[in-house]
C-alpha positions in Angstrom: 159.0 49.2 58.3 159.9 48.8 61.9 163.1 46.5 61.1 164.0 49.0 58.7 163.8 52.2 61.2 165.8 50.0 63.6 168.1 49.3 61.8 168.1 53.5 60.8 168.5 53.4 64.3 171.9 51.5 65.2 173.5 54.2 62.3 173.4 56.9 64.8 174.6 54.9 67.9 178.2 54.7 65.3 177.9 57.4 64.5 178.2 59.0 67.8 181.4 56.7 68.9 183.4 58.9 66.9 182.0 61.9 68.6 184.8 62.0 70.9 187.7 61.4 68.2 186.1 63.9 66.1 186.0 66.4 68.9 189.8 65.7 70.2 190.7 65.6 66.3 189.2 69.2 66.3 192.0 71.2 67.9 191.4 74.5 69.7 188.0 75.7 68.6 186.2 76.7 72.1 183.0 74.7 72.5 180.1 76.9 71.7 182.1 78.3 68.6 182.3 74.7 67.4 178.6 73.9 68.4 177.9 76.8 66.1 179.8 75.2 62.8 179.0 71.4 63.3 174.8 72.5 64.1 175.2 74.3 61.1 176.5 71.9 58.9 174.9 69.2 60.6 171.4 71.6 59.4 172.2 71.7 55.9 170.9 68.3 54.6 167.6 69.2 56.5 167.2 72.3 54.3 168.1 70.9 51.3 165.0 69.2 51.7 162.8 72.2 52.4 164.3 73.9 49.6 163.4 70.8 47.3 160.1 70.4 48.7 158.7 73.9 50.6 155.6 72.3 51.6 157.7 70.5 54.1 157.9 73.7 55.9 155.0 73.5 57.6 156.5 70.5 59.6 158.2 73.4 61.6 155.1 74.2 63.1 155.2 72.7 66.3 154.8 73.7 70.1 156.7 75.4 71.8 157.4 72.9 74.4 158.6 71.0 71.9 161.0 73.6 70.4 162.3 74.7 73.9 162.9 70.8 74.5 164.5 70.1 71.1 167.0 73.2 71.3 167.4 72.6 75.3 168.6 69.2 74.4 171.0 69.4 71.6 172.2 73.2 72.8 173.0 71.9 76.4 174.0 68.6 75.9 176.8 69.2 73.2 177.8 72.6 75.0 178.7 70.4 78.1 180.3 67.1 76.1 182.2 69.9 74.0 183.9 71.8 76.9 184.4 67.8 78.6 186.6 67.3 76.4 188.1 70.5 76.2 189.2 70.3 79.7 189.6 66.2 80.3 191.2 63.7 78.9 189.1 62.7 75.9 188.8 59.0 77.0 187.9 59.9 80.5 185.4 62.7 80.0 184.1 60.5 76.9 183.0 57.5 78.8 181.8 59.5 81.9 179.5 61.3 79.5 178.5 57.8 77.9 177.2 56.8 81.1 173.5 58.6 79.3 172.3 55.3 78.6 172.0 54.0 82.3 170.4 57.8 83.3 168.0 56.9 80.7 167.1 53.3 82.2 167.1 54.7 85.6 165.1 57.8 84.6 162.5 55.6 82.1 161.9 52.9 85.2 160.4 55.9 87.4 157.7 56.4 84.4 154.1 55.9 84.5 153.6 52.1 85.1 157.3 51.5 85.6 158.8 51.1 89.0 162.7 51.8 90.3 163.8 48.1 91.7 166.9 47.1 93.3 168.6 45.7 90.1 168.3 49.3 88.6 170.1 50.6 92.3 172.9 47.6 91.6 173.5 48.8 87.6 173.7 52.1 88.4 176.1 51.9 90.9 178.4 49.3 88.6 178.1 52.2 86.2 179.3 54.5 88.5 181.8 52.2 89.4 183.1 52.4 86.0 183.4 56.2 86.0 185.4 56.1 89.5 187.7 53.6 87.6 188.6 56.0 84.5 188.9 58.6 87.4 191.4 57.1 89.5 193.3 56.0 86.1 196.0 57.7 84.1 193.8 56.3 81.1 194.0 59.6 78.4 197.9 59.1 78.3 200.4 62.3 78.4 198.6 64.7 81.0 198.2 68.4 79.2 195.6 69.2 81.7 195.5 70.9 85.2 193.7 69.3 88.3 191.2 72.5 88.4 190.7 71.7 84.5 190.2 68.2 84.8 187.9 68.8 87.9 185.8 71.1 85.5 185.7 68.8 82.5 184.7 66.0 84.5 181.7 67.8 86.1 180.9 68.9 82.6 180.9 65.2 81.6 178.7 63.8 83.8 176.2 67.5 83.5 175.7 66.4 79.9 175.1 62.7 80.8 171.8 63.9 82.7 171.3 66.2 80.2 171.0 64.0 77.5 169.0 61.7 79.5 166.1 64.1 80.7 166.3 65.6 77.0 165.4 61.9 75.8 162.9 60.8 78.4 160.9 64.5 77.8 161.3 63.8 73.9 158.6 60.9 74.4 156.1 63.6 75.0 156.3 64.7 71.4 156.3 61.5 69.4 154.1 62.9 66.7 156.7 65.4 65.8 158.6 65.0 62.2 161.8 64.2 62.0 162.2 67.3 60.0 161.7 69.2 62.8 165.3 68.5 63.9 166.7 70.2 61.3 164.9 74.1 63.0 166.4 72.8 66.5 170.0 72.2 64.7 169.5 75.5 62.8 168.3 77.4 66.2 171.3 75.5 68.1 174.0 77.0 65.6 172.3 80.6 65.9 172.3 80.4 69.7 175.7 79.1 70.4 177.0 81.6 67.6 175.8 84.2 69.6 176.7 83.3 73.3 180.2 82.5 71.5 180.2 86.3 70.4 179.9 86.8 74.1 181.9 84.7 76.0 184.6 83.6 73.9 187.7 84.0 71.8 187.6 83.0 68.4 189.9 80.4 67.3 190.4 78.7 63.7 191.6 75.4 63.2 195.1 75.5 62.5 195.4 72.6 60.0 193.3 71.2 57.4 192.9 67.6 59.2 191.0 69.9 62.1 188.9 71.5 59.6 188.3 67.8 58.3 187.4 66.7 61.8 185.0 69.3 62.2 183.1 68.8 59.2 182.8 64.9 60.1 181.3 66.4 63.4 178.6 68.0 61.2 177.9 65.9 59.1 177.4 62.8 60.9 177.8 63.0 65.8 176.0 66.0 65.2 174.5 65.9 62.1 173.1 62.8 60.6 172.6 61.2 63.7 169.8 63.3 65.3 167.9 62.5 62.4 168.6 59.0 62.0 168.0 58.6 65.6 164.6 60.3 65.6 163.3 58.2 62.7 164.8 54.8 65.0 163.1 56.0 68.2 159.7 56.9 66.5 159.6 54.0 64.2 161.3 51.3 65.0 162.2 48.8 68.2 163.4 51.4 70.9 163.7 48.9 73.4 166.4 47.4 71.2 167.5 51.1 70.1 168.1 51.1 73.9 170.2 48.2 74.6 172.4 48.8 71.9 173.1 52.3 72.6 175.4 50.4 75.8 178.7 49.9 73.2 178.6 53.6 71.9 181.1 54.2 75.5 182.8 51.1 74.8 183.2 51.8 71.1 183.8 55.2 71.5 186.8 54.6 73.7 188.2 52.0 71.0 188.6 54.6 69.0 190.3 56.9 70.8 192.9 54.6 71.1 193.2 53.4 67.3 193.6 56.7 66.3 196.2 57.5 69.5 193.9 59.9 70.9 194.3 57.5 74.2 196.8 55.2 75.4 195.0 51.4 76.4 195.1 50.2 79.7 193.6 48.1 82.2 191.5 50.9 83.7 189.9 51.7 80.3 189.7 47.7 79.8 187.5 47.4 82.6 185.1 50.3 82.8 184.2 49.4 78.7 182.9 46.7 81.0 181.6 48.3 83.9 179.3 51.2 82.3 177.7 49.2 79.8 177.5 46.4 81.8 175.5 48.1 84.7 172.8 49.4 82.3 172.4 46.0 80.8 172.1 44.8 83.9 169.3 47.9 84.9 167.6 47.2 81.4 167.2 43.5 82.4 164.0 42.9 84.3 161.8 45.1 81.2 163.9 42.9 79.1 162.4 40.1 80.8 159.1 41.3 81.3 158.8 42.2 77.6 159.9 38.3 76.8 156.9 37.4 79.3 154.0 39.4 77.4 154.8 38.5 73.7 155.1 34.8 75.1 151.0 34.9 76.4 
């Protein structure tokens, strides 16, 4: 059972390395009209289920806090990765918002029982040193973007890194919810960002049918598939290693991008594939370590 979540697990860390190519592939769309679409389809296998078993419903019942968490989390975080790469070069605001993982090491070692240590200081700032890297670099190829727009999408970047972060270390609160319960906070996350896009943006279509394509991949699997797959894996199987391998989604992510000539390779991208997951395996090591020590006794 727990090998099997696990391995449930790993299918949402690929599937979110092709959240930026999806997103770039994805043309105009502004980011809350495209949150709207991809939550929506990414809702649908979720209520397939309810309407094939409506006893299910009742898994919607949860707490508030748990709701407001669940919609915080999925609302925020993809509102701020969307409009990253909006405004940024797609490889540069990609792995800044990758750098998630380390937040959650960082933020996980301050828990009950845990303690922050000086390795944790040293991977975080190797991390960091990573991001400064793709920052200094002309990494995302042909500049379309101004200074005041990259400025913007970078901040948005590294926004939805902590976002994602605090969303996953407050999720551990609320371990006995279902995993169908992510299907409400994907339907309520396409409902909100519908209506804020009514509000504060322009509607724009996708102009060919391979952006339409990539916007239905978004749904159905980065923002779709994933949550729930990820869920299950966190819940049920080895999180620990759940963690650790969450590391190559940046460096795999980034890969991509430049397979599919969203970004042009270099020695800048080279190195912080290097640098960001190689901080937080670094900050991960000592529970590593101390985990190795207690199933040993």
């Amino acid at each position: 059972m727990k090998y099997k979540a696990t391995l449930i697990g790993f299918t949402a860390i690929l599937m979110w390395s092709l959240l930026a190519l999806f997103t770039a592939a994805s043309g105009t769309m502004p980011p809350l009209q495209l949150a709207a679409i991809t939550f929506l389809i990414g809702s649908m296998p979720g209520i397939a289920v309810f309407v094939a078993k409506p006893e299910r419903l009742k898994l919607l019942n949860q707490p508030k806090a748990a709701w407001l968490t669940g919609i915080i989390g999925l609302f925020g975080y993809h509102f701020l990765y969307f409009s990253a790469l909006r405004n940024a070069p797609p490889a540069e605001a990609g792995m800044i918002a990758y750098l998630w993982p380390l937040f959650i090491v960082l933020g996980s070692a301050m828990l009950p029982g845990e303690k922050l240590r000086l390795v944790h200081v040293i991977g975080a700032m190797i991390g960091f040193a990573g991001a400064v890297l793709i920052l200094s670099g002309r990494a995302g190829g042909a500049d379309q973007f101004t200074t005041g727009q990259k400025m913007f999408g970078y901040a948005a970047a590294l926004a939805c890194a902590f976002t994602w972060a605090a969303y996953s270390l407050v999720s551990r609160r609320f371990g006995a919810v279902p995993t169908d319960a992510v299907t409400g906070f994907c339907l309520a996350t396409s409902v909100l960002s519908a209506i804020s896009h009514l509000f504060l943006e322009t509607t724009v279509w996708p102009a060919s049918m391979s952006e339409w394509l990539a916007i239905v991949g978004l749904g159905l699997f980065p923002v779709g598939a994933a949550f729930y797959a990820w869920d299950y894996g966190v819940k049920h199987g080895d999180i620990q290693l759940l963690g650790i391998a969450s590391y190559a989604a940046p460096v795999l992510s980034t890969l991509a991008l430049i397979a599919s000539g969203f970004a042009e390779p270099s020695w800048q991208i080279l190195v912080a594939c290097l640098l960001v997951p190689g901080g937080a395996l670094l900050a991960v090591a000592p529970s590593l370590l101390k985990r190795e020590r207690a199933n040993a006794q």
